[in-house]
C-alpha positions in Angstrom: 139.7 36.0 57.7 140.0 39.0 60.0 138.6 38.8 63.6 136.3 41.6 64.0 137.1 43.6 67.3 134.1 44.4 69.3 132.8 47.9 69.1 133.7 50.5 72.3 130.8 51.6 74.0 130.5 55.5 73.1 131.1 57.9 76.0 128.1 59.2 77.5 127.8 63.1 76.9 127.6 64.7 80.5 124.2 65.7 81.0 123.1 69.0 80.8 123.7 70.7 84.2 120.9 73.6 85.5 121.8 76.4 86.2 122.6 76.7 90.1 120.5 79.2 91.9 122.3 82.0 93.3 123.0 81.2 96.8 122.0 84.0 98.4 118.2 85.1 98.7 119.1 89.3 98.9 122.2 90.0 97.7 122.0 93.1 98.5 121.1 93.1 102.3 124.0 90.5 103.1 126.2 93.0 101.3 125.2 95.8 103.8 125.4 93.4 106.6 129.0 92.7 105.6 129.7 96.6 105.2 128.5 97.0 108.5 130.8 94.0 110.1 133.7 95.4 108.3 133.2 99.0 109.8 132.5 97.2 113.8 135.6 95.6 112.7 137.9 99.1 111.8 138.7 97.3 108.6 138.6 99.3 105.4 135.1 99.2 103.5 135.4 98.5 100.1 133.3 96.7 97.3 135.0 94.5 97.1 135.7 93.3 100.1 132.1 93.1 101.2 132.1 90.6 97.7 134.5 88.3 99.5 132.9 88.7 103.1 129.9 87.7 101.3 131.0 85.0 99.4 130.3 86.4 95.7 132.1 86.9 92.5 134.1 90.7 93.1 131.6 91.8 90.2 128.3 90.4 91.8 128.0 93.4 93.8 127.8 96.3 91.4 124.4 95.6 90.3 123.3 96.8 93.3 126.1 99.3 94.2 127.9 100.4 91.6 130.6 102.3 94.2 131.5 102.6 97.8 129.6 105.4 98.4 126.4 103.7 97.9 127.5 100.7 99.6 127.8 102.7 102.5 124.7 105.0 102.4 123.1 101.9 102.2 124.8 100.6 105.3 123.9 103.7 106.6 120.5 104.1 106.2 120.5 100.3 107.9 121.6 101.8 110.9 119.6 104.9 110.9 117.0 102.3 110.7 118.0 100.2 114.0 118.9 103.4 115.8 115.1 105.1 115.1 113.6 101.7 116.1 115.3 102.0 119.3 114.5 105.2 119.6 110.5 104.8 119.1 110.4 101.5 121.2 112.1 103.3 123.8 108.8 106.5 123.5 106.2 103.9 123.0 106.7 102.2 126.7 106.7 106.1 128.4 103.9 107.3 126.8 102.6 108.2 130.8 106.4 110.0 131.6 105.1 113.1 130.6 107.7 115.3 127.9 110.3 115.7 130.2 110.0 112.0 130.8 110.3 111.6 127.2 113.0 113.6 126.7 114.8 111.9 129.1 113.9 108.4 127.6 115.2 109.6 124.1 118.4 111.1 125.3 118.8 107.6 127.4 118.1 105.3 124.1 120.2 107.6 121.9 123.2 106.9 123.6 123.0 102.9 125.0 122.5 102.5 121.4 125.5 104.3 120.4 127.5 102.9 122.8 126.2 99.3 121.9 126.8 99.7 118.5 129.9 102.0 118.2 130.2 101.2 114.5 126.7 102.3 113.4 126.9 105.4 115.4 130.4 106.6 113.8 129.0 105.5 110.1 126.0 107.7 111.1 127.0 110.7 112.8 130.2 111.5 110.9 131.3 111.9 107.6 134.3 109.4 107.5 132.3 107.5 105.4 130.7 109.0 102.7 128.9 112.0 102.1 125.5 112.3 104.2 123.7 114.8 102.2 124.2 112.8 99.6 121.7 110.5 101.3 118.1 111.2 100.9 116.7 109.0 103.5 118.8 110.1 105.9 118.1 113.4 105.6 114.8 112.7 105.9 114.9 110.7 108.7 117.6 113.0 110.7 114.9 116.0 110.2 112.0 113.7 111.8 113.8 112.9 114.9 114.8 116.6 115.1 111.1 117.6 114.5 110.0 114.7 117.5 112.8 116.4 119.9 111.4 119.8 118.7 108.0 118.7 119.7 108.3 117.1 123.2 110.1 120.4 124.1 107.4 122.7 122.6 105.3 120.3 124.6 106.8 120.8 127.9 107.2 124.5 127.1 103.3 124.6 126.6 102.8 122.5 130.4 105.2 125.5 132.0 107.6 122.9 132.8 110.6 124.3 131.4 112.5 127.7 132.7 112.0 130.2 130.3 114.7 129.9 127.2 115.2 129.2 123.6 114.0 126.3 122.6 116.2 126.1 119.5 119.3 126.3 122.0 118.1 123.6 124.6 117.2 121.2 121.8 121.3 122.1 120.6 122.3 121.7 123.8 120.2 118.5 124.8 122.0 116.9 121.1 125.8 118.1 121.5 125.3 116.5 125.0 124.5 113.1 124.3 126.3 112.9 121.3 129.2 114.8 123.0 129.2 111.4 125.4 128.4 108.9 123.3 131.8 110.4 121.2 133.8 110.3 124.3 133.0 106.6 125.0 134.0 105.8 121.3 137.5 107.3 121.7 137.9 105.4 124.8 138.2 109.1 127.3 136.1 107.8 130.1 139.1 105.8 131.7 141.0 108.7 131.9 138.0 110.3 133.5 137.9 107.9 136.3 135.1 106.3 134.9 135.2 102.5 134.6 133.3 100.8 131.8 131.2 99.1 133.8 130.1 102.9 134.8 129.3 104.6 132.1 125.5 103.5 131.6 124.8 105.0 135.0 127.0 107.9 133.9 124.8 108.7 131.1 122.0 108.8 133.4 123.6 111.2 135.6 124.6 113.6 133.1 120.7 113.3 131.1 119.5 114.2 134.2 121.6 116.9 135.0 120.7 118.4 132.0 117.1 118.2 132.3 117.2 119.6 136.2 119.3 122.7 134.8 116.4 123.6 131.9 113.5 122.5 134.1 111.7 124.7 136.3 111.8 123.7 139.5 
């Protein structure tokens, strides 16, 4: 008579695992942020590369930017965003300055933004990173600040406060000044200037209100 082995107990199948939620609530915005670091950074902006910063498959991304070039206009537009919010919480606590005092207050915001945030400003106000025409939100926004310039000076213009000129050209000159500076302190030419960094803030003032002084009517 054969002894009769006792069964093995059966291996449990693994249980069903649910899905795992995708670990990041916007994709898409922590892939800007990440093209944005990479730029502060000087490092190359790629795709891909925002995938890894962000943690994601290197195929995640391109549902939501299926190149680099809208990666970056996206990035763009993000700091176009920041920099007009400066720019308008800047005008909303001189609202009593009068235009020249808002023109002043723009130029000033303009560039402690740009030189707080060197990055955004070069993605922004160059084409090293992709084409900004392409862009239709930045072109849109570019031509509203360019209208609200155009309008404190009309403004001014209207009050008698300005010397008689062309508006077009001191609105020109007013822009390739402060972005003429804020340029500067992004290649690093104020040293050589005799300017120490812990100057140029104060610099800035002094040349915005040199400006103003040579177009106002005194």
């Amino acid at each position: 008579m054969t002894t009769r082995q006792p069964s093995k107990p059966r291996p449990r199948r693994p249980a069903a695992q649910k899905p795992r939620p995708y670990h990041h609530g916007d994709l898409r915005r922590v892939l800007i942020d990440a093209a944005l670091q990479l730029a502060a950074e000087g490092a190359e902006v790629s795709v891909r590369e925002a995938a890894r910063r962000a943690a994601v498959s290197p195929g995640a991304p391109f549902r939501h930017f299926p190149n680099r070039d809208a990666l970056m206009a996206a990035a763009a537009e993000e700091a176009q965003r920041r920099f007009r919010a400066e720019i308008e919480a800047t005008l909303s606590k001189a609202p009593a300055a009068g235009p020249l005092g808002r023109f002043r207050a723009f130029g000033l915001a303009y560039l402690r933004w740009a030189m707080r945030n060197p990055a955004h400003f070069e993605i922004i106000s160059t084409g090293r990173y992709f084409a900004h025409g392409s862009s239709a939100e930045l072109t849109r926004d570019n031509a509203e600040l360019i209208g609200l310039t155009e309008g404190i000076l009309a403004e001014a213009a209207e009050q008698g406060l300005l010397r008689p000129a062309d508006l077009k050209q001191v609105q020109i000159a007013g822009r390739a000044l402060v972005y003429g500076f804020a340029r500067m302190n992004l290649d690093g030419h104020f040293p050589r200037w005799g300017v120490a960094e812990g100057e140029i803030e104060r610099m800035a003032e002094q040349v915005i209100d040199l400006f103003i002084a040579g177009i106002a009517k005194s």
